[in-house]
MIFI-594523 format. One record per residue: residue in three letters; x, y, z of N, C-alpha, C, CB in turn. Coordinates in steps of 0.2 Angstrom, whole numbers, padded with zeros to 4 digits, always signed. Glycine has a CB too. Layout:
<atoms>
alaXYZXYZXYZXYZ ...
</atoms>
This chain:
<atoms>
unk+0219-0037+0116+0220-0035+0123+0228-0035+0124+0216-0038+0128 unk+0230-0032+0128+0239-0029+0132+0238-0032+0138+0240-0019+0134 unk+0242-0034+0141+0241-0034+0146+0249-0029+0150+0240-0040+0148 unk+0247-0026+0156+0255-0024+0157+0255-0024+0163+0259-0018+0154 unk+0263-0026+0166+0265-0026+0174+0266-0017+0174+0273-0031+0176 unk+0266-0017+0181+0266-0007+0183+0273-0009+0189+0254-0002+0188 unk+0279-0009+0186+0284-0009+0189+0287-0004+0194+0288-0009+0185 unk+0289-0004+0200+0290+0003+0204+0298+0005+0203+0289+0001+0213 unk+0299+0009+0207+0307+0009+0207+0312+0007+0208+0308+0010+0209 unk+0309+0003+0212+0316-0005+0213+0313-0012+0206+0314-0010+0227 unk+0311-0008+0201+0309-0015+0199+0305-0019+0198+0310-0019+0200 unk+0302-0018+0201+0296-0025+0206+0288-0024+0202+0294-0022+0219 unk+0286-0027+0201+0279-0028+0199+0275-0028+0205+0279-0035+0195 unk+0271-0023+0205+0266-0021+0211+0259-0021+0208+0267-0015+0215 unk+0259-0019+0200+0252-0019+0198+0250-0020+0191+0249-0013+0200 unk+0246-0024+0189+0243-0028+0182+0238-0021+0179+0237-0036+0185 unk+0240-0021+0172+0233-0015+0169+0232-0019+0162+0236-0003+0168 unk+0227-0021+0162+0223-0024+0154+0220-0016+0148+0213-0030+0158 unk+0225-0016+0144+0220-0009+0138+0219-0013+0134+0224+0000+0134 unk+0214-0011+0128+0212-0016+0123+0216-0014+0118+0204-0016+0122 unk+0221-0009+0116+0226-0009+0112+0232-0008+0115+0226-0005+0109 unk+0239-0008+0114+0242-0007+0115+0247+0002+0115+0243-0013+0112 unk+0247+0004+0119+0248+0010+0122+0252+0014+0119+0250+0010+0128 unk+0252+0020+0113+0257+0023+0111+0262+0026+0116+0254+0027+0107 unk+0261+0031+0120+0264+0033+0123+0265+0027+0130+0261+0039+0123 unk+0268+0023+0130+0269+0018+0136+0274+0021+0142+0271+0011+0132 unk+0271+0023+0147+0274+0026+0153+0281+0018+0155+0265+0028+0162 unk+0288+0022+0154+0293+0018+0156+0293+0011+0161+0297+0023+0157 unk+0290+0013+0165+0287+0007+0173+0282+0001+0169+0279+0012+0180 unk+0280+0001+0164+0274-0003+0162+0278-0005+0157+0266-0001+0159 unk+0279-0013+0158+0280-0020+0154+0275-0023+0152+0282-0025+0157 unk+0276-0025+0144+0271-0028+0141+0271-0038+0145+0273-0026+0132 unk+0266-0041+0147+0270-0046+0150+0261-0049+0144+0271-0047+0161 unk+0260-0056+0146+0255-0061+0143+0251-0061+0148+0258-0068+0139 unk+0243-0063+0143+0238-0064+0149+0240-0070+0154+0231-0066+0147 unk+0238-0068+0162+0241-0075+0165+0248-0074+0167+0240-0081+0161 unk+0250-0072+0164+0260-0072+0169+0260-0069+0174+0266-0066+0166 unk+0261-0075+0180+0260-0071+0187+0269-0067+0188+0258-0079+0194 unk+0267-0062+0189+0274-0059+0189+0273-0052+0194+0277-0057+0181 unk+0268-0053+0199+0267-0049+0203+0271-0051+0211+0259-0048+0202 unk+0276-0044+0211+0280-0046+0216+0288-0048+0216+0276-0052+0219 unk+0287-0048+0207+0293-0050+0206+0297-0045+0202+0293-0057+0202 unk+0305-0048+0202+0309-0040+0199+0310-0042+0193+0318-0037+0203 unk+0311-0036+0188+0311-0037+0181+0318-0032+0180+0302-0034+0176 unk+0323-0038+0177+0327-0035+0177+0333-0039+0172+0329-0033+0183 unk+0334-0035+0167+0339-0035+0160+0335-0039+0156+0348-0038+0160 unk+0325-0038+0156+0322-0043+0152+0319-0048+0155+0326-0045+0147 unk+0321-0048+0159+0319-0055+0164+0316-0054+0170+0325-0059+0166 unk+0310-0058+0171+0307-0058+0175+0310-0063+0183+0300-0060+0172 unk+0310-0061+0189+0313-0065+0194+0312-0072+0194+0310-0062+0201 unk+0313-0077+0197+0308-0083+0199+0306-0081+0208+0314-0092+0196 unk+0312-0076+0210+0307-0077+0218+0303-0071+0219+0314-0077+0226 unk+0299-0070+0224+0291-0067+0224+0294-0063+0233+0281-0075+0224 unk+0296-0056+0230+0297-0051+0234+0292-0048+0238+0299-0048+0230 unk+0286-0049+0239+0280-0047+0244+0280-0044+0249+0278-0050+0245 unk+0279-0036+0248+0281-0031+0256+0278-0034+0261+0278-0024+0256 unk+0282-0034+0267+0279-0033+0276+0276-0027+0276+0287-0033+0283 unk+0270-0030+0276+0265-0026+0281+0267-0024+0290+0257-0030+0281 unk+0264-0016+0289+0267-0017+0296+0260-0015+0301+0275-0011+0298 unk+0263-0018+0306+0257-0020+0309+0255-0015+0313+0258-0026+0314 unk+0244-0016+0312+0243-0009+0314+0243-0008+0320+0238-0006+0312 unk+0243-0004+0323+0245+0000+0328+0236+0003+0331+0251+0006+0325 unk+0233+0001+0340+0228+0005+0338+0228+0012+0338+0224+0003+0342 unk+0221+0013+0338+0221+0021+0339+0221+0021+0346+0215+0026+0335 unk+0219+0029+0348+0218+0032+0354+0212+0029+0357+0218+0040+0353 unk+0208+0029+0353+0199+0027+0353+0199+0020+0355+0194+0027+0346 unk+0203+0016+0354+0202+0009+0355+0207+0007+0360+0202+0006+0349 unk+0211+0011+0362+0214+0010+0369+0209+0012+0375+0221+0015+0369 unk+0205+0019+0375+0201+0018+0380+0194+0016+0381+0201+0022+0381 unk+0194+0012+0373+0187+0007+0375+0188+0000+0379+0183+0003+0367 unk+0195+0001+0377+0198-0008+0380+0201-0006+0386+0204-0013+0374 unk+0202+0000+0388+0204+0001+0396+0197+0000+0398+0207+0010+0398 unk+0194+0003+0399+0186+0007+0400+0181-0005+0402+0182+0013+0387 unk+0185-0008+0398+0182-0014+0395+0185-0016+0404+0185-0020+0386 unk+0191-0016+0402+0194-0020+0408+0193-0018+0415+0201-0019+0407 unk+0193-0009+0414+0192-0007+0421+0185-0011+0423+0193+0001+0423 unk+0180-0011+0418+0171-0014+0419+0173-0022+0422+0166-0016+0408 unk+0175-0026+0420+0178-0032+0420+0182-0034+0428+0182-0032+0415 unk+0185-0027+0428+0189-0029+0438+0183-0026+0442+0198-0022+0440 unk+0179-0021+0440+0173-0020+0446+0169-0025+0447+0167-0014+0445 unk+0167-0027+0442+0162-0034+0440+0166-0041+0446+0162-0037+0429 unk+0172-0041+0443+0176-0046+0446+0175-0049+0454+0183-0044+0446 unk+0179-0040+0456+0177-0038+0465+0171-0038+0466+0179-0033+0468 unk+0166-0038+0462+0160-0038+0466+0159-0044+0469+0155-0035+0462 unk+0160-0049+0462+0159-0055+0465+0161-0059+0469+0160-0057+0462 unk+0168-0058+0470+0173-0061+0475+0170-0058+0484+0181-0058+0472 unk+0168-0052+0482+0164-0050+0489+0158-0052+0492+0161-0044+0490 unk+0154-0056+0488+0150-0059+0490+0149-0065+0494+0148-0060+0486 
</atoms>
């Protein structure tokens, strides 16, 4: 078995692929690395793998439309219920 990093553009090791031979036609982005080399996240560059672990910012989700007016809908439930009580 092969193992190989799937390098992006900038370098960076974003994804691991195991073939049970080693690949004639090997797409330029795939590094042959050893089983177990944590090297995901890291830049590979003039042969060498990084020692620091580059890991994208997720960016934070945003809700939809749907869940803005379940959670209006909640609240406005929540202020009638409120005032009701307070009337009493």
């Amino acid at each position: 078995m092969i193992t190989y990093a799937i390098i992006n553009t900038e370098n960076i090791a974003e994804y691991t692929a195991r073939y049970d031979q080693a690949l004639e036609a090997k797409p330029t982005n795939y590094v042959p690395i050893s089983v177990g080399q944590d090297v995901l996240w890291r830049r590979y560059e003039n042969g060498q793998w990084s020692s620091e672990k580059l890991e994208p910012v997720r960016p934070e989700l945003q809700p939809t439309s749907e869940e803005i007016q379940t959670q209006t809908l909640l609240n406005t439930e929540y202020l009638v219920v409120m005032s009701e009580l307070t009337s009493l």
